[in-house]
C-alpha positions as a Markdown table, in Angstrom:
| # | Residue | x | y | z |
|---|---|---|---|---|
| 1 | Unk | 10.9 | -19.7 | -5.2 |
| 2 | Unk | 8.1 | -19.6 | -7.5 |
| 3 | Unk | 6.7 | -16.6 | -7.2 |
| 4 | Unk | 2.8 | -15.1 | -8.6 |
| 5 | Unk | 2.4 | -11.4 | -8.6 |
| 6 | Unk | -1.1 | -10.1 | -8.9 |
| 7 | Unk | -1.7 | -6.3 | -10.0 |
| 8 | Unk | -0.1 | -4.6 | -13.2 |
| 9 | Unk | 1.0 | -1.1 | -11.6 |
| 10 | Unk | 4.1 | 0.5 | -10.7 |
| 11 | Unk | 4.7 | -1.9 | -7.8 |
| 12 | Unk | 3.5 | -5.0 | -9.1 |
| 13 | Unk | 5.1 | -4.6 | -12.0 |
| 14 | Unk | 8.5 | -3.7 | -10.4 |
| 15 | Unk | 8.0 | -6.2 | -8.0 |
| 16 | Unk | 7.8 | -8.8 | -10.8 |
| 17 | Unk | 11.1 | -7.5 | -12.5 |
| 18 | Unk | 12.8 | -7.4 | -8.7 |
| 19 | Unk | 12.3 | -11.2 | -8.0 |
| 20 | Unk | 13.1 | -12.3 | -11.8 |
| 21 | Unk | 16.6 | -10.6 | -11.7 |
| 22 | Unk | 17.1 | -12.3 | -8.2 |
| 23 | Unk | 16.5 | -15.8 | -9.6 |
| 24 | Unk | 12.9 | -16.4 | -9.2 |
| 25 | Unk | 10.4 | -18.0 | -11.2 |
| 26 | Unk | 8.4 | -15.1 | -11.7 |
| 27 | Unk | 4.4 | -14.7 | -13.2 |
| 28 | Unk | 2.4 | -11.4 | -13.5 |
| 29 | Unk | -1.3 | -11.1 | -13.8 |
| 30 | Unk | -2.9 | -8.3 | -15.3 |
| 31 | Unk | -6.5 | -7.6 | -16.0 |
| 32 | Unk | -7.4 | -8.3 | -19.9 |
| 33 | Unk | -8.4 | -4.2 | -20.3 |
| 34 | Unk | -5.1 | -3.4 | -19.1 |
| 35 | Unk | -3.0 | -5.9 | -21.3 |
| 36 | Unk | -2.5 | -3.6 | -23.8 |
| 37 | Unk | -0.2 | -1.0 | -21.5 |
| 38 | Unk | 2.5 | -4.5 | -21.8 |
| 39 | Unk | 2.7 | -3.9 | -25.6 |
| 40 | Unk | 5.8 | -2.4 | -25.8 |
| 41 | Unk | 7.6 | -4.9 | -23.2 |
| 42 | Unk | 5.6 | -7.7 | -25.5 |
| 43 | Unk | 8.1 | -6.0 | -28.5 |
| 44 | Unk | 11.3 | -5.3 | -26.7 |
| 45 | Unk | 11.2 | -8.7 | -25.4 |
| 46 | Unk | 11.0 | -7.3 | -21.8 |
| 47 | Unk | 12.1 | -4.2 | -19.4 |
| 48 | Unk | 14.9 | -1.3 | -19.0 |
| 49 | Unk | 15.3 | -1.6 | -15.3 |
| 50 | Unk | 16.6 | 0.9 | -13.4 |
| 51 | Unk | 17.2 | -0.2 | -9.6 |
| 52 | Unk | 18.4 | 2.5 | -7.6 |
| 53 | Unk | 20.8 | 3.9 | -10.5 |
| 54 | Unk | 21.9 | -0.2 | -11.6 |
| 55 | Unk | 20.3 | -0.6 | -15.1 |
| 56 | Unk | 19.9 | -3.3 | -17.0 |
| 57 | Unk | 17.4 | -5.3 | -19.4 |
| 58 | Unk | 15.2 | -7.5 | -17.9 |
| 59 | Unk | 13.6 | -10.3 | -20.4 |
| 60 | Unk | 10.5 | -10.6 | -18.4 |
| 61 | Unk | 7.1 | -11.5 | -20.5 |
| 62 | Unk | 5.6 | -14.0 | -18.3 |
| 63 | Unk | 2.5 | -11.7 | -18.0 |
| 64 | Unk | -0.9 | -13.2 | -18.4 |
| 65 | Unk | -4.6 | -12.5 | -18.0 |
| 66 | Unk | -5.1 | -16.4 | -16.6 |
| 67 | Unk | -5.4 | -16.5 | -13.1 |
| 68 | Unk | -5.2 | -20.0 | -12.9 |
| 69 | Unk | -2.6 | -19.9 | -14.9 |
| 70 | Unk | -0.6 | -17.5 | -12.7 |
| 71 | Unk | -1.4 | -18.7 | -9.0 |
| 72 | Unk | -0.4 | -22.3 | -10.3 |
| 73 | Unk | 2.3 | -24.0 | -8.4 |
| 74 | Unk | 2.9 | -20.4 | -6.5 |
| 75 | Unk | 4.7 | -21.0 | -3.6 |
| 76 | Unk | 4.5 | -17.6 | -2.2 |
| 77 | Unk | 1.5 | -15.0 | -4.3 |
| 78 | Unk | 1.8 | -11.2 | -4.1 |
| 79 | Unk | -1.1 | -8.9 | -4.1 |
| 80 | Unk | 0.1 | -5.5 | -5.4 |
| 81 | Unk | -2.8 | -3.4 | -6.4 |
| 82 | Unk | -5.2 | -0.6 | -4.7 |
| 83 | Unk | -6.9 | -0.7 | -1.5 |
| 84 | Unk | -10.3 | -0.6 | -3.2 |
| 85 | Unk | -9.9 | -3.9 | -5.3 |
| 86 | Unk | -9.1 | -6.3 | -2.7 |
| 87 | Unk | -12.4 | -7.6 | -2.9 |
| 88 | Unk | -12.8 | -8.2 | -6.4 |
| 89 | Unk | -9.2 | -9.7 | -7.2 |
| 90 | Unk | -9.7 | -11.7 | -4.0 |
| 91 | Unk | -13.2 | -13.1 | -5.8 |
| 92 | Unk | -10.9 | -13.8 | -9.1 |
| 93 | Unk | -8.1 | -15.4 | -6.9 |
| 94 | Unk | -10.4 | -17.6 | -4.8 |
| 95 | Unk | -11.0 | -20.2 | -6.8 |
| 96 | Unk | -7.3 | -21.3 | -6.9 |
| 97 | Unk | -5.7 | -20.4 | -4.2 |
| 98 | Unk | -4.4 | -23.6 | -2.3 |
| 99 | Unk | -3.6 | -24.2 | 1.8 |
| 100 | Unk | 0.0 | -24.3 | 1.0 |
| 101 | Unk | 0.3 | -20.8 | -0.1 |
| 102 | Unk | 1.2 | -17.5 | 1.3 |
| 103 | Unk | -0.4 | -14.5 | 0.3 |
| 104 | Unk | 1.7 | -11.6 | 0.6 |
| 105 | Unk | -0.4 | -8.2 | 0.7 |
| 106 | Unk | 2.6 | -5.5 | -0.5 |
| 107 | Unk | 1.1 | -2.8 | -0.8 |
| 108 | Unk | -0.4 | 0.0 | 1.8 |
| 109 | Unk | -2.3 | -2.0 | 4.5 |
| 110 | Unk | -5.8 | -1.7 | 3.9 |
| 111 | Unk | -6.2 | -5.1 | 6.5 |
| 112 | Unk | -6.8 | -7.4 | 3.2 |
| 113 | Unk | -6.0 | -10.8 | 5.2 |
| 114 | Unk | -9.5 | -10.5 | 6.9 |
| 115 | Unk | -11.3 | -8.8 | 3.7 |
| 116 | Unk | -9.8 | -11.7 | 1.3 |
| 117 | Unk | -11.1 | -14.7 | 4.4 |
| 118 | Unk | -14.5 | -12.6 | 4.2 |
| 119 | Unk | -14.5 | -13.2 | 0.6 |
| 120 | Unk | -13.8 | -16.7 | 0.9 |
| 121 | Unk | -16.7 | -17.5 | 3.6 |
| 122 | Unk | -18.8 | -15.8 | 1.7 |
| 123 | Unk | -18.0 | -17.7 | -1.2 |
| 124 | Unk | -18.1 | -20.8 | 1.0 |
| 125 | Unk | -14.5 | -21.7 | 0.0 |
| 126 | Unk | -13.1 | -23.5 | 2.6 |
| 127 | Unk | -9.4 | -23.6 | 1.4 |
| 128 | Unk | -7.2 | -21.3 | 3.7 |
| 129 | Unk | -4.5 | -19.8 | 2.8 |
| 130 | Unk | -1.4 | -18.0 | 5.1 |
| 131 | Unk | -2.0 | -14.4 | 4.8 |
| 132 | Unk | 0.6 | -11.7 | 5.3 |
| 133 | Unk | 0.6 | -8.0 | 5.2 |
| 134 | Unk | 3.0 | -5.1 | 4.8 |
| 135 | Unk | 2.0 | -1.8 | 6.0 |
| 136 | Unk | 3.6 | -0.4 | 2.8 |
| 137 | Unk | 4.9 | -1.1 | -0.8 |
| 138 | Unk | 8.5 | -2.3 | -0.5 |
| 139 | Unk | 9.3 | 0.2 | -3.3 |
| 140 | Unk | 9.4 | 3.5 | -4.3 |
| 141 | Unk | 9.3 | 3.4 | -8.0 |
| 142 | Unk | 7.2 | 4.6 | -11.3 |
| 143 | Unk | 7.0 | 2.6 | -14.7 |
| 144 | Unk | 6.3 | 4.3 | -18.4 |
| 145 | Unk | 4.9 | 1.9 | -19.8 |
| 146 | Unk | 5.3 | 3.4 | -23.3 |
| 147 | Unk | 8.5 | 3.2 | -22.9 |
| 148 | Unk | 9.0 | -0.7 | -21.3 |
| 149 | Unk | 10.8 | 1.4 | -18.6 |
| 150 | Unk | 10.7 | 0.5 | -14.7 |
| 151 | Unk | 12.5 | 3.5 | -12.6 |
| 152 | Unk | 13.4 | 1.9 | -9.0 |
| 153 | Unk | 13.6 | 5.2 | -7.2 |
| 154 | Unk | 14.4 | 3.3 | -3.7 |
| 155 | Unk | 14.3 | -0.4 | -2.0 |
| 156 | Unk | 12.4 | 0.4 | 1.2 |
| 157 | Unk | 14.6 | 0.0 | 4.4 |
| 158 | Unk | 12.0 | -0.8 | 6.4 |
| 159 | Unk | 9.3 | -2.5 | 6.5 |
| 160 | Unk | 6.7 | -3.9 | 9.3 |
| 161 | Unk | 5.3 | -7.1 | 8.3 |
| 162 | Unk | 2.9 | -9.0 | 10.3 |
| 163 | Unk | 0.1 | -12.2 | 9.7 |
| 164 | Unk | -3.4 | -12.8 | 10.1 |
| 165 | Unk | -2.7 | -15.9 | 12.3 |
| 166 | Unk | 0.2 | -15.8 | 14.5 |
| 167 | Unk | 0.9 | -19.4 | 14.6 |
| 168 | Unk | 2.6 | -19.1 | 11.1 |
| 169 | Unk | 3.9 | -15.4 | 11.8 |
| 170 | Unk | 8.1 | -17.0 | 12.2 |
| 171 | Unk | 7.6 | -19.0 | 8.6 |
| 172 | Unk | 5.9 | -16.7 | 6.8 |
| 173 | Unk | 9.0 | -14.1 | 8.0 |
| 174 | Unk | 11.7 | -15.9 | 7.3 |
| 175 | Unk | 10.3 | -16.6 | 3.7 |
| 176 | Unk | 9.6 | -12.8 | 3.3 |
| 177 | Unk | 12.6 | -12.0 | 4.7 |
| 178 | Unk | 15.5 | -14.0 | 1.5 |
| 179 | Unk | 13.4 | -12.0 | -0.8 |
| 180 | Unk | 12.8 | -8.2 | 1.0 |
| 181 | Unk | 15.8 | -8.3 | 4.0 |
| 182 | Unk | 14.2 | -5.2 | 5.3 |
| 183 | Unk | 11.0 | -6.4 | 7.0 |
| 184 | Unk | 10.1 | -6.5 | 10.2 |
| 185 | Unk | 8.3 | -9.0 | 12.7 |
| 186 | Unk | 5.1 | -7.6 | 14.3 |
| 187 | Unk | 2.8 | -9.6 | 16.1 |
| 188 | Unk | -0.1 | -7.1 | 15.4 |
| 189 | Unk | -2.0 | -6.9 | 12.8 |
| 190 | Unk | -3.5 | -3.9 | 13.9 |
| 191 | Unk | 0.1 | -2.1 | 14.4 |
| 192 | Unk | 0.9 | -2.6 | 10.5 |
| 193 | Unk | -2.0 | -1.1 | 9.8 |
| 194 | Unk | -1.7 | 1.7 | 11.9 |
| 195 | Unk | 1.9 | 2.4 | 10.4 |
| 196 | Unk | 0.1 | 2.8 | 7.0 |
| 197 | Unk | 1.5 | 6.7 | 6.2 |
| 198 | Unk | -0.9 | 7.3 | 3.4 |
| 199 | Unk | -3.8 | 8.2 | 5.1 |
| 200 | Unk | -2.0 | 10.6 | 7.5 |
| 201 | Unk | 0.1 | 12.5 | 5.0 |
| 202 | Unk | -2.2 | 12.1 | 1.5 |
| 203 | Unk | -6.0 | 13.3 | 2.7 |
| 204 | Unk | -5.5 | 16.7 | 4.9 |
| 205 | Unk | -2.4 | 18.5 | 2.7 |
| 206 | Unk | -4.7 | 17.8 | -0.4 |
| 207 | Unk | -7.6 | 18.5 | 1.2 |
| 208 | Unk | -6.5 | 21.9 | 2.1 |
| 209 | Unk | -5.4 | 22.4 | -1.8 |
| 210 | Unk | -8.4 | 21.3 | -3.6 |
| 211 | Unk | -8.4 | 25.2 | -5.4 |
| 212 | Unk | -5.2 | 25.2 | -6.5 |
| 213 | Unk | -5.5 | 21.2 | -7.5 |
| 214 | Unk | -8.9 | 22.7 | -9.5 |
| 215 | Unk | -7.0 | 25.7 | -11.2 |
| 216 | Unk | -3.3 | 24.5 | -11.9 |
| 217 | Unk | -2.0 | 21.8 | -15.0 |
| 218 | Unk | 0.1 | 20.4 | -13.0 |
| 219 | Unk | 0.5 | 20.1 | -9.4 |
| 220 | Unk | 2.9 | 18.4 | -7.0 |
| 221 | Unk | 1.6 | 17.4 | -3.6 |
| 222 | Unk | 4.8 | 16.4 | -1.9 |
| 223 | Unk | 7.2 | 19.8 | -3.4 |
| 224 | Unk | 4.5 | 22.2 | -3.0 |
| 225 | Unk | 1.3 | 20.8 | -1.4 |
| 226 | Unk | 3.0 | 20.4 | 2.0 |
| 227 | Unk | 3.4 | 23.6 | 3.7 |
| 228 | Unk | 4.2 | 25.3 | 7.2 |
| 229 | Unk | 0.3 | 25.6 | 7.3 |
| 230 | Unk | -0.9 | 22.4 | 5.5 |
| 231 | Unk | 1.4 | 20.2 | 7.6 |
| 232 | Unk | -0.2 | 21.0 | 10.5 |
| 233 | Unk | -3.8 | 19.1 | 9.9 |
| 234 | Unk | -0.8 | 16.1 | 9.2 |
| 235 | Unk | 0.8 | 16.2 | 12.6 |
| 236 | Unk | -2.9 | 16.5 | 13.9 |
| 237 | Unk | -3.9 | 13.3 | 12.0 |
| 238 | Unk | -0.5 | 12.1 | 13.4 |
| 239 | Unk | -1.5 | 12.6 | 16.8 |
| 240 | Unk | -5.0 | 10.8 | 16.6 |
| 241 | Unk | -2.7 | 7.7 | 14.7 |
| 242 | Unk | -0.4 | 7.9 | 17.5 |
| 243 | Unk | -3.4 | 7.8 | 20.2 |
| 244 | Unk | -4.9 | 4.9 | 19.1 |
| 245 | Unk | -2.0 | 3.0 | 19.0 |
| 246 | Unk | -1.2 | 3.6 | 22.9 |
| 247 | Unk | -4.5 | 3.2 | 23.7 |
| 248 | Unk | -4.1 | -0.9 | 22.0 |
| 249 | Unk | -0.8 | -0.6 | 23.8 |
| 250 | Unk | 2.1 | -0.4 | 21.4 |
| 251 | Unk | 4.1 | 2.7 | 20.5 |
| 252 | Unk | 3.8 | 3.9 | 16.4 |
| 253 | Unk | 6.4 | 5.8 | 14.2 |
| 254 | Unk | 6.2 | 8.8 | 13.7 |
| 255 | Unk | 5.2 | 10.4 | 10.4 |
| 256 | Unk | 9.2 | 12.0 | 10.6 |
| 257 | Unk | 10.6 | 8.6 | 12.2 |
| 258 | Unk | 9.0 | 6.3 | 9.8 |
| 259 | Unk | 10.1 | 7.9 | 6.3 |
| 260 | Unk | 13.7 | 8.1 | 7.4 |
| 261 | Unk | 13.8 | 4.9 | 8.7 |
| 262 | Unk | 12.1 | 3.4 | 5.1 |
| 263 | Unk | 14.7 | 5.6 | 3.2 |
| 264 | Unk | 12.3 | 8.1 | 1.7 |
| 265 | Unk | 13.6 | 11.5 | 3.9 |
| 266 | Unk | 17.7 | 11.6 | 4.9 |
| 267 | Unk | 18.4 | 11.3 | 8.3 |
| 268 | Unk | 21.4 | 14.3 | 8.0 |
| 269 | Unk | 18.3 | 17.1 | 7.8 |
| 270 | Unk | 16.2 | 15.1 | 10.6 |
| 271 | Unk | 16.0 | 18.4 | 12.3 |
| 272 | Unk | 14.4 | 20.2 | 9.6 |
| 273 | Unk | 10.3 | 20.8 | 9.6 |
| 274 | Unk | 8.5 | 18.1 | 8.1 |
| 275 | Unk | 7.2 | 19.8 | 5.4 |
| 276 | Unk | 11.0 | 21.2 | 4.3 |
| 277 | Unk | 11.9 | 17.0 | 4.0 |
| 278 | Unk | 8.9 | 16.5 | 2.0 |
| 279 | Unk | 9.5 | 19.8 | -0.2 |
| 280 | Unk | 13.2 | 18.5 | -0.8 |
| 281 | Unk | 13.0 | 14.8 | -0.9 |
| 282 | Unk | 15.1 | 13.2 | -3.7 |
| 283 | Unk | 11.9 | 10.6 | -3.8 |
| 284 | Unk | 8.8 | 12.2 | -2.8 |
| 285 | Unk | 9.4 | 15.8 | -4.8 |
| 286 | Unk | 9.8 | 14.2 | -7.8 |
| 287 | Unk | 6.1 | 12.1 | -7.3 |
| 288 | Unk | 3.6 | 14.6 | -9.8 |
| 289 | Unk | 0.0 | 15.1 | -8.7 |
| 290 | Unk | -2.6 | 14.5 | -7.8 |
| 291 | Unk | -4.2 | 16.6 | -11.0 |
| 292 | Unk | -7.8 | 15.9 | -10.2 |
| 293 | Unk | -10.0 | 16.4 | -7.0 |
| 294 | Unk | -11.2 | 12.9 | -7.1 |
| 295 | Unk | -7.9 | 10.9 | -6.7 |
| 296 | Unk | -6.7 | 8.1 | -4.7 |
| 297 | Unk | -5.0 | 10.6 | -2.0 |
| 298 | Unk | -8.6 | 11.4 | -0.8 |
| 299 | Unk | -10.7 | 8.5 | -2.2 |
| 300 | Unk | -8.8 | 5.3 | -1.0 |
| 301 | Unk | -6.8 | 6.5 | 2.1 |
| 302 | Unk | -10.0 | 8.0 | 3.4 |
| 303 | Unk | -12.0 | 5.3 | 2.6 |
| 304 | Unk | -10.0 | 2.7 | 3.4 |
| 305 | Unk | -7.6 | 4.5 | 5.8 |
| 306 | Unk | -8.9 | 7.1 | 7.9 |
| 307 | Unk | -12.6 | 5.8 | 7.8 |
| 308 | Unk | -11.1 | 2.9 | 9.6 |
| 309 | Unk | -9.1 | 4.4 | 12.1 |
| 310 | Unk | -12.2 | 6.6 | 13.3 |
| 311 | Unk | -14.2 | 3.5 | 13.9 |
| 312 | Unk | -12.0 | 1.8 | 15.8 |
| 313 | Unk | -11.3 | 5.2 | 17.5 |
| 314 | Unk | -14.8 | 4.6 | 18.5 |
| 315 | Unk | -15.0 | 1.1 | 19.5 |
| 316 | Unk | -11.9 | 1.5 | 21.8 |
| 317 | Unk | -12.6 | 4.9 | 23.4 |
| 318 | Unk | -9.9 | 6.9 | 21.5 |
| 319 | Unk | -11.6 | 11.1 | 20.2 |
| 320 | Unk | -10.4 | 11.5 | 16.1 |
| 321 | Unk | -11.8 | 14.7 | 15.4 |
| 322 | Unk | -9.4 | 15.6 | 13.0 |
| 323 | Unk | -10.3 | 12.8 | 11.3 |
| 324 | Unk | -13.2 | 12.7 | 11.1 |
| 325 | Unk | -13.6 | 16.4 | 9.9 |
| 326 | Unk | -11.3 | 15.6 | 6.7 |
| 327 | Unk | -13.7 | 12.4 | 6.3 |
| 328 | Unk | -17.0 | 14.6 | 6.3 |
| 329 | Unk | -15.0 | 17.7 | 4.1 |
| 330 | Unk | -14.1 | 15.2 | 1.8 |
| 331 | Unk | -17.4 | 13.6 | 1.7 |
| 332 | Unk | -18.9 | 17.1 | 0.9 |
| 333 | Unk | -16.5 | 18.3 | -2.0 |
| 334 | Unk | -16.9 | 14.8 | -3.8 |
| 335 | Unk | -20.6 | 14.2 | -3.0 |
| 336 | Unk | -20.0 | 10.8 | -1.5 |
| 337 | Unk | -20.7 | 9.4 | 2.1 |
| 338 | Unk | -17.1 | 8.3 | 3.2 |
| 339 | Unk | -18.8 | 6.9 | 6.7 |
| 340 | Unk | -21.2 | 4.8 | 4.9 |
| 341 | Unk | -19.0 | 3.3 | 2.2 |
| 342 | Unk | -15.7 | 3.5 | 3.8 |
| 343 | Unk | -14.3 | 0.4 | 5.7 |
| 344 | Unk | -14.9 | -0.3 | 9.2 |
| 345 | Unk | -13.7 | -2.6 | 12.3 |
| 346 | Unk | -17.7 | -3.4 | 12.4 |
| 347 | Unk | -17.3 | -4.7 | 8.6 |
| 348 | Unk | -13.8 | -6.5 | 8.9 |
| 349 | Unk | -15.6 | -8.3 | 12.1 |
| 350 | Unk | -14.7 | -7.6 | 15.3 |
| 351 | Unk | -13.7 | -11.1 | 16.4 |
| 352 | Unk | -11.4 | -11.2 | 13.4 |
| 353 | Unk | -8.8 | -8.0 | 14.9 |
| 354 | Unk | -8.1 | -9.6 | 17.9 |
| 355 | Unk | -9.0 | -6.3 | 19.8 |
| 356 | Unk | -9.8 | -7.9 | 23.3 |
């Protein structure tokens, strides 16, 4: 397939590499500040790829700040970047997105079908795209970029995938499905979402560590931030996740269930504490940071996670009182109103989540 990628991060970037070495016709897009981080891949002629311990070189330099350019011809476009630019790559994509296309959100839902359609009503666009959405990055993996260097730490083995219209739900998953094998059909949006990790796990545990974020060099959330004590403002979080779900009448993962089923904790030490498979993990202990107080852990998955959840905690009846203390903590300690900038069901519009 042809195949647009849109973000220059880890996954994006990785992502790019992934389909190229499995015979795709491959284009990145990256903003014009951020070309510069390519140089070195620009001078090697492309990538050290490391994919899950297989490595080769990768001559991929299709990169380009033109997003005409890269969306052209795309048969199938993935958005890779952070919840909080939906908006304004979906302002730079609408332009030249077509009917024909799907657009693959792979990253940590953040419900961008219905933020991208927003953008495109209020841009009076009335070209349409299929939109799909993962309810996390398909990788685990981090690129040094000084070095032209993409580490491939693990292929996710699972992966709930779902569409904004469920008309084109069966094509848009069997096209997903010859390029990541590990997806899964859902029929609710609302259910990927919900099986979005980040907010439960990231916000609370560093929440509770802010000091010793403040006071250390470095700091690892996932090897040290996760305690017997920490964990347990997680598994309350988790509780609140879990509630809403029944209450829209489907049954969510578990924080436990759904990192051993995606390949991130090992099922043999399923019986250990939480906490003990974070502290351990071969993929989550080696993850460094977050270094500051205002980081994505608390900025994006409380903003676009958890600020979420607790309204449509409220518009269907469900108590989040756990979440919404971390939002109003967090909203204190970084002098920011998380309620009144965060995203909401109100927002997204109700008639667009299919609620009733």
């Amino acid at each position: 397939m042809k195949i647009a990628i849109v973000g220059s991060g880890n996954g994006a970037v990785t992502a790019a590499l992934d389909m190229y070495t499995k015979g795709h016709q491959v284009r990145l897009y990256c903003r014009n500040q951020s070309l510069h981080k390519f140089d070195k891949a620009f001078e090697e002629g492309g990538f050290t790829f490391n994919n899950e311990g297989d490595e080769q070189f990768v001559e991929f330099t299709d990169i380009s700040d033109d997003m005409e350019y890269v969306l052209e011809g795309a048969e199938v476009v993935q958005v890779i970047i952070p919840s909080s630019f939906i908006e304004h790559y979906a302002y730079t994509m609408a332009p030249f997105v077509t009917n024909e296309q799907l657009i693959f959100f792979n990253m940590a839902a953040a419900m961008g079908s219905i933020r991208f359609i927003n953008v495109l009503e209020d841009m009076h666009i009335d070209t349409m795209p299929k939109f799909a959405e993962a309810n996390t990055l398909t990788y685990g993996t981090r690129v040094n970029f000084d070095k032209a260097l993409v580490d491939l730490s693990l292929n996710v083995r699972k992966v709930h995938f779902s569409t904004y219209d469920k008309d084109y739900l069966s094509d848009s998953f069997d096209k997903i499905k010859t390029i990541y094998p590990y997806i899964v059909k859902e029929e609710s949006l609302m259910k990927t979402n919900l099986e979005n990790g980040n907010p439960e796990v990231h916000p609370g545990p560093t929440l509770l560590n802010v000091g010793r974020i403040d006071y250390a060099d470095e700091f690892r959330l996932y090897e040290e931030g996760i305690t017997k004590h920490t964990v347990r403002l997680l598994h309350a979080v988790e509780l609140e996740r879990l509630s809403l779900g029944r209450k829209l009448g489907f049954e969510l993962s578990t924080a436990k269930e759904a990192r051993i089923e995606r390949g991130y904790l090992e099922r043999q030490y399923e019986d250990e504490p939480l906490n003990r498979l974070f502290n351990t993990s071969p993929v989550f202990s080696h993850i460094p940071g977050p270094n500051k107080v205002k980081n994505r852990y608390l900025t994006e998955d409380i903003a676009y996670g958890l600020v979420l959840w607790s309204s449509l905690g409220r518009e269907i009846g469900v108590s989040t009182p756990n979440i919404d203390a971390i939002i109003v903590i967090a909203s204190t300690i970084l002098e920011r109103d998380f309620f009144e900038e965060g995203l909401t069901v109100e927002e997204l519009g109700l008639e667009k989540l299919g609620l009733d």
